[in-house]
C-alpha positions as CSV (number, residue, x, y, z in Angstrom):
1,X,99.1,233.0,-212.7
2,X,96.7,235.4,-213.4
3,X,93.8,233.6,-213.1
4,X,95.5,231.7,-209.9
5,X,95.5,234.7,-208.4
6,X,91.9,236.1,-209.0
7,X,90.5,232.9,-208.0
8,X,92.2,232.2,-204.9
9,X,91.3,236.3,-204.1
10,X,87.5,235.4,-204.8
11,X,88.1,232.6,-202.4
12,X,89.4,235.1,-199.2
13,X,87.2,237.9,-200.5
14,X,83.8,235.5,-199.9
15,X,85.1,234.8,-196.3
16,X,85.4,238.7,-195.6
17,X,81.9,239.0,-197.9
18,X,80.1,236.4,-195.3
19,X,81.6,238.5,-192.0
20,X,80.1,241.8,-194.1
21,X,76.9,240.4,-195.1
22,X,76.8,239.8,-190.8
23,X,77.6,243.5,-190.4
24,X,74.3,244.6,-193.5
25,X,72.2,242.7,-191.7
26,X,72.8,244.0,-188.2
27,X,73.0,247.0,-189.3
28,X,69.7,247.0,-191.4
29,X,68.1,245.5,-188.5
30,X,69.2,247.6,-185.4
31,X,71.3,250.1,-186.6
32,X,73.9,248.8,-184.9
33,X,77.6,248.4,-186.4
34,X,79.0,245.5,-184.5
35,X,82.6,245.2,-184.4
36,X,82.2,241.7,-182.5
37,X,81.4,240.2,-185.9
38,X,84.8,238.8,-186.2
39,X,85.2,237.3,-182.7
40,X,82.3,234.9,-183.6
41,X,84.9,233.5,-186.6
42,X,87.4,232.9,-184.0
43,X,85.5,231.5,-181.3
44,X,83.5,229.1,-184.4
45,X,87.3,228.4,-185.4
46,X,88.3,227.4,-181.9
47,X,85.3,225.2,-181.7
48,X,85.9,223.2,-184.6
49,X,89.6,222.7,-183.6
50,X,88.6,221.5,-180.5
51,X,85.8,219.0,-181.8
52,X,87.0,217.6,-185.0
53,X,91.2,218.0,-184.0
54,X,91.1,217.6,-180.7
55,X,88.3,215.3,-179.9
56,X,88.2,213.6,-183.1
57,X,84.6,214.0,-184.4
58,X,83.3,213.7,-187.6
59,X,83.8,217.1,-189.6
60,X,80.7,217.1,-190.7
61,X,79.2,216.7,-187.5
62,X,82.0,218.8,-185.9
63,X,81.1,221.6,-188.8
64,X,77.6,221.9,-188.0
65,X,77.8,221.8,-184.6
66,X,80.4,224.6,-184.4
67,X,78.2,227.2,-186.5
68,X,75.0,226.5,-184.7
69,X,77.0,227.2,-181.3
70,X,78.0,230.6,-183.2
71,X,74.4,231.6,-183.6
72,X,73.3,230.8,-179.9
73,X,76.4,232.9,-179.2
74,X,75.2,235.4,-181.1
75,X,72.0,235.5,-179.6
76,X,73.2,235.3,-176.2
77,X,75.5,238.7,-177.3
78,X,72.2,240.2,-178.6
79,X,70.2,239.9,-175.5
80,X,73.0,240.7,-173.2
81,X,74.8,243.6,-174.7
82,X,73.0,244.9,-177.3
83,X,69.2,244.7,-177.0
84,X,70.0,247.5,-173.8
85,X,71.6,250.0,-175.9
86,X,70.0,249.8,-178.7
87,X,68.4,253.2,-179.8
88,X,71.1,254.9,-177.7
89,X,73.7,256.8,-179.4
90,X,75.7,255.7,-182.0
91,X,79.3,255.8,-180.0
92,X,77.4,254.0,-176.9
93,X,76.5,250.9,-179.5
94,X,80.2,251.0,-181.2
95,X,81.8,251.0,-177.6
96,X,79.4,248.4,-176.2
97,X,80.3,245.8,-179.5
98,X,84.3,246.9,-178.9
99,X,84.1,245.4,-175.2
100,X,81.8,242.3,-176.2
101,X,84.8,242.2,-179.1
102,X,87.3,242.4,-176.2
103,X,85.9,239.9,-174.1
104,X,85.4,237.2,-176.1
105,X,89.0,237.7,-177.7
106,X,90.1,237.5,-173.9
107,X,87.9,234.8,-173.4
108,X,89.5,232.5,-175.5
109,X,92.7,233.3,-174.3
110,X,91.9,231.8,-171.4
111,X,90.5,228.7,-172.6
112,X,92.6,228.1,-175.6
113,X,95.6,229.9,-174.7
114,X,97.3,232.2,-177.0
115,X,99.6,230.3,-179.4
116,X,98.3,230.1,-182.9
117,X,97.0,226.6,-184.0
118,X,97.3,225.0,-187.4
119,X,93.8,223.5,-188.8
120,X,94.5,220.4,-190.9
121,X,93.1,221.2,-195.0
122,X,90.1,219.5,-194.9
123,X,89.3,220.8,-198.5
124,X,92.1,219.6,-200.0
125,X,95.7,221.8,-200.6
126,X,97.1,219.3,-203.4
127,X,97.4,221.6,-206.6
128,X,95.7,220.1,-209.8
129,X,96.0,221.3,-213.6
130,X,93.1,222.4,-215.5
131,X,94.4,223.3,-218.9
132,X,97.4,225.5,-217.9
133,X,96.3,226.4,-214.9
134,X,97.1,225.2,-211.0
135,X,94.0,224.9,-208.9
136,X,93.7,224.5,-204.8
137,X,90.3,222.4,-204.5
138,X,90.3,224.1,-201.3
139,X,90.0,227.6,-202.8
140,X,87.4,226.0,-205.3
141,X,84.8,224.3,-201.9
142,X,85.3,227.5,-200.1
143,X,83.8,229.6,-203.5
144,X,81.1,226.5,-204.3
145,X,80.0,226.3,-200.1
146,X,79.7,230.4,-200.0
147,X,77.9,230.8,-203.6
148,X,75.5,227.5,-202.1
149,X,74.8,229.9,-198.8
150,X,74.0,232.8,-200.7
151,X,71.3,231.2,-203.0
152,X,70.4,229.9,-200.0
153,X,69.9,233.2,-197.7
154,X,68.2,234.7,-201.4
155,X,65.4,231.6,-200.8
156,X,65.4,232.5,-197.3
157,X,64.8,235.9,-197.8
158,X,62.3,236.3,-200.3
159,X,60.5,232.6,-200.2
160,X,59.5,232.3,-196.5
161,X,57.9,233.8,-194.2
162,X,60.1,234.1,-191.4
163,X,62.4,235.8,-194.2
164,X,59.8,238.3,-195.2
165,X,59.5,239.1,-191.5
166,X,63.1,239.4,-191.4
167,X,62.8,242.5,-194.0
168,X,60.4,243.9,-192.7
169,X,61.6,244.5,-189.7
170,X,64.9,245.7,-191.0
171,X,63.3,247.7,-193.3
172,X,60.8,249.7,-190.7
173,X,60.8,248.1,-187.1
174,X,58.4,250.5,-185.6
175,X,55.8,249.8,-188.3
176,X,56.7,246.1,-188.5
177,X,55.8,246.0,-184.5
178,X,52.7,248.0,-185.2
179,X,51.6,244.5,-187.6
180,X,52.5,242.7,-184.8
181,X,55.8,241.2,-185.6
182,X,57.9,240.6,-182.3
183,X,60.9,242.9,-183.3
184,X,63.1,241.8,-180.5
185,X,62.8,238.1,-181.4
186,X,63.6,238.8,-185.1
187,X,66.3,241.2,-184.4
188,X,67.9,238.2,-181.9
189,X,67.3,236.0,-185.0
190,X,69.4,238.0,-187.2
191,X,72.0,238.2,-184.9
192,X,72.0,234.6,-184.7
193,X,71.7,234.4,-188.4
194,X,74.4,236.8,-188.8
195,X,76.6,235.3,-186.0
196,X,76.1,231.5,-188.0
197,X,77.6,233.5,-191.2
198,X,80.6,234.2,-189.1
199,X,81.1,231.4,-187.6
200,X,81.2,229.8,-191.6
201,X,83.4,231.9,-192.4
202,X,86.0,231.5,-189.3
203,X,85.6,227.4,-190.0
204,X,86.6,228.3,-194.1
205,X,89.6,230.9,-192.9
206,X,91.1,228.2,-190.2
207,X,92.5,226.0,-193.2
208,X,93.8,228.6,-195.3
209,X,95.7,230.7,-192.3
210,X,95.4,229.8,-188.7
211,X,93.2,229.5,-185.6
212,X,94.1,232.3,-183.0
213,X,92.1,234.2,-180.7
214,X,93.8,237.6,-181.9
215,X,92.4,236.5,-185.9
216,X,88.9,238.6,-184.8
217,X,89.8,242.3,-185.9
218,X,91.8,242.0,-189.0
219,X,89.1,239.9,-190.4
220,X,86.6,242.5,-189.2
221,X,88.1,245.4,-190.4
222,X,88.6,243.9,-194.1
223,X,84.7,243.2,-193.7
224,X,83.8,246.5,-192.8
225,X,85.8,247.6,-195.6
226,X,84.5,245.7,-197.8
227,X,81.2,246.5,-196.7
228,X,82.0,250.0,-197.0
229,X,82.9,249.6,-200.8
230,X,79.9,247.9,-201.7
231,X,77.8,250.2,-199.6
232,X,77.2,250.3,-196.1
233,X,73.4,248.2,-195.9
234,X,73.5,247.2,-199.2
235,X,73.6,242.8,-199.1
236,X,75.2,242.1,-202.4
237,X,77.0,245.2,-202.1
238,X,78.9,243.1,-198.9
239,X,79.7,239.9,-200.6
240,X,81.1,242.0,-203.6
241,X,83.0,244.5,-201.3
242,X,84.2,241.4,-199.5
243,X,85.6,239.9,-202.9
244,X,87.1,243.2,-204.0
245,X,89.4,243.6,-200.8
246,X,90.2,239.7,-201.2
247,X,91.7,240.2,-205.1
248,X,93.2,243.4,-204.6
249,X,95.1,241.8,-201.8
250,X,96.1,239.0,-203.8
251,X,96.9,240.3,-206.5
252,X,99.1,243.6,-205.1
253,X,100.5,240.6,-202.7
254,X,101.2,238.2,-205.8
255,X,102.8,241.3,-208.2
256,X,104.2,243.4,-205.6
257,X,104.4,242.5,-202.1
258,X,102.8,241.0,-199.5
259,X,104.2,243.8,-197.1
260,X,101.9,246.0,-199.1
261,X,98.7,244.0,-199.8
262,X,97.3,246.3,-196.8
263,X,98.0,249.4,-198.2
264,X,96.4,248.7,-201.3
265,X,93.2,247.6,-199.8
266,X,92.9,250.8,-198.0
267,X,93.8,252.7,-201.0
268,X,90.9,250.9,-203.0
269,X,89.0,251.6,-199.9
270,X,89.5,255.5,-200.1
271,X,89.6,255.7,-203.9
272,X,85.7,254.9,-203.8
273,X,85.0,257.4,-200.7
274,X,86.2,259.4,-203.2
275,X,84.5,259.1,-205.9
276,X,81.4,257.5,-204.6
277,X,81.2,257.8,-201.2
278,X,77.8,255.8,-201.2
279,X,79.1,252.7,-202.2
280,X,79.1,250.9,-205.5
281,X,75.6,249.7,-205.0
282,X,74.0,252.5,-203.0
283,X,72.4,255.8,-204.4
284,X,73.8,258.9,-202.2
């Protein structure tokens, strides 16, 4: 049970990784922490209900579609909302993402309504035995489609141009525009980028819980927790964050209570502010 347990945490904890590797990259990029990072998972969740429920698509087709809709959406938020504030205070940037947060949650309220909707389990939900332990394949596509997308983003990163671009800008963007690099056009890239990771990880949640336009800020405050734990800018320090919040929840869920998985997340969360308040994979 165990074992059950850790991997079916790994599973949850590489949905709130993906929403967390969103927030290191914006954050890296415009030094901007944006707390509409979880709306993208709900509206990308909505959006696949809609196609491959609703209008009866292919889920395949209905998949891809829904995450590339994510990233013009996340563009779209970029150039509207945040490319005017950006370089402004701190608290002006946090507010600004709040009311795009607030908007689109409203938003699909008003399109969807504001009754939860069960998403059928594409992935499979049928328990099987692998030597004395009890599987979900659905826990085991979510772990093999995230791990695929990070190897992937690593390629992307370091192995093309565009990628390289990427990290430069995050890492100086007045020096990268000085080369010539169009800094707005990446930065509106990374949201996209960032806004397509959300929009994976709202399609992976729907199965497992529910699609509802109020799902947004729990999932984005695990992420920024976990993205906290691993180190705030730090990319594999997300993912991991991400997967620590996911076993600590099932597991204090599984041995204790599920009234109290919360509590236990937030006390992993302060026990490392504690004693390194950098992050597990930052330097003070």
């Amino acid at each position: 049970m165990f074992i059950q347990q850790i991997i079916a945490g790994v599973a949850m904890g590489g949905i709130y990784g993906l929403v967390a590797l969103g927030f290191t990259l914006i954050w890296n990029a415009a030094a901007v922490v944006n707390f509409a990072q979880g709306e993208f998972c709900m509206i990308s969740g909505f959006l696949i209900l809609t196609f491959f429920v609703n209008w009866g698509w292919p889920f395949p087709m209905a998949f891809l579609i829904s995450i590339l809709l994510s990233g013009v959406l996340g563009v779209i938020v970029e150039r509207l909302a945040i490319r005017p504030i950006r370089g402004a205070d701190p608290l002006t940037a946090i507010i600004t993402t709040l009311g795009v947060s607030i908007f689109l949650s409203n938003s699909a309220k008003f399109v969807w309504g504001t009754h939860p909707f069960h998403f059928p389990s594409v992935f499979g939900d049928k328990p099987m035995q692998m030597a004395k332990i009890t599987l979900i394949p659905q826990n085991l596509w979510i772990i093999g489609i995230i791990s695929a997308l990070v190897i992937s983003l690593y390629f992307f990163f370091f192995g093309t141009l565009t990628g390289k671009v990427m990290r430069a800008v995050a890492q100086d963007r007045q020096t990268a525009s000085l080369m010539g690099i169009s800094v707005n056009r990446m930065i509106g890239m990374i949201f996209g980028l960032s806004a397509i990771m959300g929009g994976l990880a709202g399609i992976l949640l729907a199965p497992i819980i529910y699609v509802a336009a109020d799902i947004g800020l729990p999932l984005v405050l695990k992420a920024f927790m976990g993205a906290v734990i691993g180190g705030f800018g730090s990319l594999p320090g997300a993912l991991i964050g991400g997967v620590v919040i996911g076993i600590s929840e099932n597991l204090s869920a599984f041995y204790i209570s599920s009234d109290y998985k919360d509590v236990i997340s937030f006390a992993v969360l302060i026990a490392i502010l504690i004693f390194k308040p950098a992050g597990l994979f930052l330097r003070k």
